[in-house]
N, C-alpha and C positions, 0 to 999 in steps of 0.2 A: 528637546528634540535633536540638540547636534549630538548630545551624547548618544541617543537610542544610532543615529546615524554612525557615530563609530564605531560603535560595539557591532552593527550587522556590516558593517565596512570588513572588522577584525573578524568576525566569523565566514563570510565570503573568504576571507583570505587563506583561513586555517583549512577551510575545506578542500582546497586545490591539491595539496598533499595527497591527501586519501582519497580523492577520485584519480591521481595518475596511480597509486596505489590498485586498487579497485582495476584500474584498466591494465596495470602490466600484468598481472596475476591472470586475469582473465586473458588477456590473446596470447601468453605463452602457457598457458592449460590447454588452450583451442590449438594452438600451432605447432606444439609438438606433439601432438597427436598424427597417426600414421597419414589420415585421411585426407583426400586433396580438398583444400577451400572451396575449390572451382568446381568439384566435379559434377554437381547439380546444376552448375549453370551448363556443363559440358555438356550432360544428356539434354538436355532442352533444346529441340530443335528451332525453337521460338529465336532463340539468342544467338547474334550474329556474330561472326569471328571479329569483327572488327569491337566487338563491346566486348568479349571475352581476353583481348591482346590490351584493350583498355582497364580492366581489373586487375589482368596479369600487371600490368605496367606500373597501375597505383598503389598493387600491395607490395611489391616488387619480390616475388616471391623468387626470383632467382639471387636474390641476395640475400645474407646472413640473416638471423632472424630481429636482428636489434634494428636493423636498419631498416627489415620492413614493417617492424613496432613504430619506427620514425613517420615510416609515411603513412600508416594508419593515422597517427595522432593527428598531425599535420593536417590529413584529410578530414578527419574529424572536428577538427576547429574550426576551417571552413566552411564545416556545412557538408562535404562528399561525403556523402556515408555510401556512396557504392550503390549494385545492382545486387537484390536478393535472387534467391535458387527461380523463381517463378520468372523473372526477365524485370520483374518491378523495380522502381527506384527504393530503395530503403526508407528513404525521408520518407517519400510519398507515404508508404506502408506504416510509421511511425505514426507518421500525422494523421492517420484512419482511425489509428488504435489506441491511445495516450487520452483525447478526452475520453474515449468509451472508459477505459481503467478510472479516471480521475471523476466520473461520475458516479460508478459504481462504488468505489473507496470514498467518494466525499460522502454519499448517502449512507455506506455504514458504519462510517465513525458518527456520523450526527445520530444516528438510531440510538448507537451504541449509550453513545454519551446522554441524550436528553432519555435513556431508562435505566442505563448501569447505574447513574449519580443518583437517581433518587431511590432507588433500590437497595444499592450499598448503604444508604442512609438509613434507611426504612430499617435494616437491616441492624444496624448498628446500635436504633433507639431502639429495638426491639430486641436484644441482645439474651440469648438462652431461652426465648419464647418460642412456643409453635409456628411463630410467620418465620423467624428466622431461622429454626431447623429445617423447611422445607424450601426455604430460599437457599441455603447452605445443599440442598441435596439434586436440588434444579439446577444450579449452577458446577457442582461436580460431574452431573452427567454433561450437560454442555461439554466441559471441557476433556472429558473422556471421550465424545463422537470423535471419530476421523473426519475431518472436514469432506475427503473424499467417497468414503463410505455415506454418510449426509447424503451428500448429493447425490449418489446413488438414486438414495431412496426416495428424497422428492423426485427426481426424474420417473421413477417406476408411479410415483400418487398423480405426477401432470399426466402420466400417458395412460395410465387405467381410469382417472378421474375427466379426464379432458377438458380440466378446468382453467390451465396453464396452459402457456408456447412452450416447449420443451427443448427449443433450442434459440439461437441469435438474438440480437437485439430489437428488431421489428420484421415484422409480415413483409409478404412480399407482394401486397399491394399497398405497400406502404405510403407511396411518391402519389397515389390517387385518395389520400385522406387528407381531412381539413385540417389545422392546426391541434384543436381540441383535441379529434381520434389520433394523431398521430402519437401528443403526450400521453394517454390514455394507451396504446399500443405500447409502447417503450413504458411504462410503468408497468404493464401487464409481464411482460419480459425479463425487466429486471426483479420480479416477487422473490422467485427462485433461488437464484442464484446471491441475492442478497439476506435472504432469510437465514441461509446455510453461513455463508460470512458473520451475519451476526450473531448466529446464535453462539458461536466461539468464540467470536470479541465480547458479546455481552460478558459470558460469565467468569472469565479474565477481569472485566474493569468493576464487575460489584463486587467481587470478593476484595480487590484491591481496594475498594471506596470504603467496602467493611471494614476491613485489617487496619486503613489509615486513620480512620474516624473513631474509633475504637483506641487505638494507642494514643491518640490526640485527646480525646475524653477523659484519659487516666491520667493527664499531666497536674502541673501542681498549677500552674495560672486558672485553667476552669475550675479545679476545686475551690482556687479563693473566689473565682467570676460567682459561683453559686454560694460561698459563704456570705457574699455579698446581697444576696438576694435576688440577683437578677433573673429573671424567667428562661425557664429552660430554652425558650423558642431563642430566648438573644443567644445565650449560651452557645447554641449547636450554630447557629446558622450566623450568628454575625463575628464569634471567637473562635469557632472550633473548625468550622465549617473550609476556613480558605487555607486555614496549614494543612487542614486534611486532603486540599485539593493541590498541595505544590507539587507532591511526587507524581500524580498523575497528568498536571500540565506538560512535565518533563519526559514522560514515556509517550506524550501524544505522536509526536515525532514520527517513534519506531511502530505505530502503529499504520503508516503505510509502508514501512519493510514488509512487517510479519500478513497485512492483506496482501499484498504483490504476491509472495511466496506462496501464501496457502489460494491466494486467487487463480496459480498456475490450473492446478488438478480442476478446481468449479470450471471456470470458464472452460476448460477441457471438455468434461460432463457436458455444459450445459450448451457446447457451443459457441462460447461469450464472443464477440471481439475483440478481446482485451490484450493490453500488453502481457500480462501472465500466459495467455497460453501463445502470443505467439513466439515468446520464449521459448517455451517448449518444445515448439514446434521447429523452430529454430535450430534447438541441440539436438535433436533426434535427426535433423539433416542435412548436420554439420554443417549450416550457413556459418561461416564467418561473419560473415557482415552486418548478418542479421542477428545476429547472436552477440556480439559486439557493442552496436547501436542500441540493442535492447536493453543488456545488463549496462551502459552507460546512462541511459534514462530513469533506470531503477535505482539507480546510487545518486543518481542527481535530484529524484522524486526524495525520499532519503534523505538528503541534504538541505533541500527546501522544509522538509515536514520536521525535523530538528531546529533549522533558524525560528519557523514561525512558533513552535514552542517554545522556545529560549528568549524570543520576545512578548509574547503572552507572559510566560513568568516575571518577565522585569516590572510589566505592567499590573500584575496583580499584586507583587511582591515589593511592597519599598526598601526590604533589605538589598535584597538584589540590585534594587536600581543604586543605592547607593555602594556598592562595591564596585559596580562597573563604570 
């Protein structure tokens, strides 16, 4: 246990690097750009000069740009993440939107996982048969759709079908349902929008379950596990089964990168709350702040989704744990 503790001691540490990385890149992309930080908060009559002279103040945008990268970070460590275009507090706006993402992305990596895994398998014992060439053809179109074209097109089957919410994450008589209707609402809401996520993560992690189980099958140890007589069942699933599963406990990670990313365009479509779109929404109006705050939270979701894979692998892998 001390050792599992220094090893995520030593990967916290290595991480620090490449999120001020991550952050310099990002507010000198944003800041040399012609556009004023402020200007969104300037047209909003909502926002008073005395909060406008306090943003001026905190980015310091009358000074050189390293120095106001200083008081960005600074600010950022403490907690000031600033006042968004709308007059909002950014934190506030963060803390709205961060679980809506982390519920959406937890519900479609577990989808993905508890059908990719035994499908790639399926796949794998069935290797050159009819299940597997049609699993082989289902999964190429998957990963041929645009995730935004998708969405699309459930949105046109919720609104001609009327069988879906076609946008946000609950009705808006929401605050007047009992616990049960409320999960039952938010289930109803999230269909959409995670069906499209999954259907592109699905066919990404079976073909990969394929391709590992498969190259793992043709080594020389299960040819001797079955010269031995042991039954196919031990074979695949107590020998073959977990080397075939190390490369994809190690991409599990960057599978809330690549939902974040492709989450942007859905939750756009669908209306989501989510951190992706208000990304988005963000660059298209030139918040700094919010723009910022967001891509800081996506590198540091990113950072968290790489540790806990790094330590899943220690734990399924006793090589690993003895190296580290």
């Amino acid at each position: 246990m001390n050792q599992l503790f220094k090893y995520i001691l030593k990967r916290i540490l290595q991480t620090i690097p490449l999120l001020i990385i991550v952050s310099l890149v990002s507010f000198f992309i944003i800041r040399l750009s012609p556009v004023d930080p402020l200007a969104e908060l300037r047209l909003n009559p909502s926002i008073s000069q005395e909060t406008l002279q306090k943003e001026t103040k905190r980015l310091g945008l009358d000074k050189p740009i390293i120095v106001q990268y200083g008081k960005w970070a600074v600010g950022f460590i403490q907690g000031d993440l600033g006042y968004c275009s709308t007059g909002e507090r950014v934190a506030d706006k963060l803390k709205e939107r961060i679980p809506n993402t982390l519920l959406l992305t937890s519900l479609v990596i577990f989808l993905t996982w508890i059908t990719g895994i035994p499908l790639g398998i399926l796949a794998a014992i069935k290797w050159k048969t009819p299940l597997d060439r049609i699993l082989t053809v289902l999964t190429s179109i998957g990963m041929a759709i645009p995730s935004f074209f998708f969405a699309i097109l459930l949105l046109i089957f919720a609104v001609k079908s009327g069988l879906f919410p076609v946008g946000g994450l609950t009705s808006y008589d929401f605050a007047e349902m009992n616990f049960s209707g409320q999960v039952f609402d938010i289930a109803k809401h999230l269909v959409l929008p995670t069906t499209v996520l999954f259907t592109i993560s699905l066919a990404g992690l079976q073909r990969q379950m394929r391709a590992n189980l498969l190259d793992v099958l043709d080594s020389d140890y299960i040819k001797f596990a079955r010269a031995k007589g042991l039954s196919e069942f031990k074979v695949i699933y107590k020998h073959a089964l977990r080397n075939a599963l190390n490369p994809l406990i190690t991409l599990l990670g960057f599978e809330f990168a690549s939902l974040l990313s492709g989450a942007a365009l859905t939750e756009y479509v669908f209306q989501y709350p989510g951190l992706g779109r208000l990304i988005l929404e963000a660059v298209l109006k030139s918040d700094i702040n919010l723009v910022m705050a967001s891509l800081m939270m996506g590198a540091i979701m990113l950072v968290i989704g790489n540790l806990l894979a790094d330590i899943m692998l220690i734990i399924t892998d006793p090589r690993i744990r003895v190296k580290t």
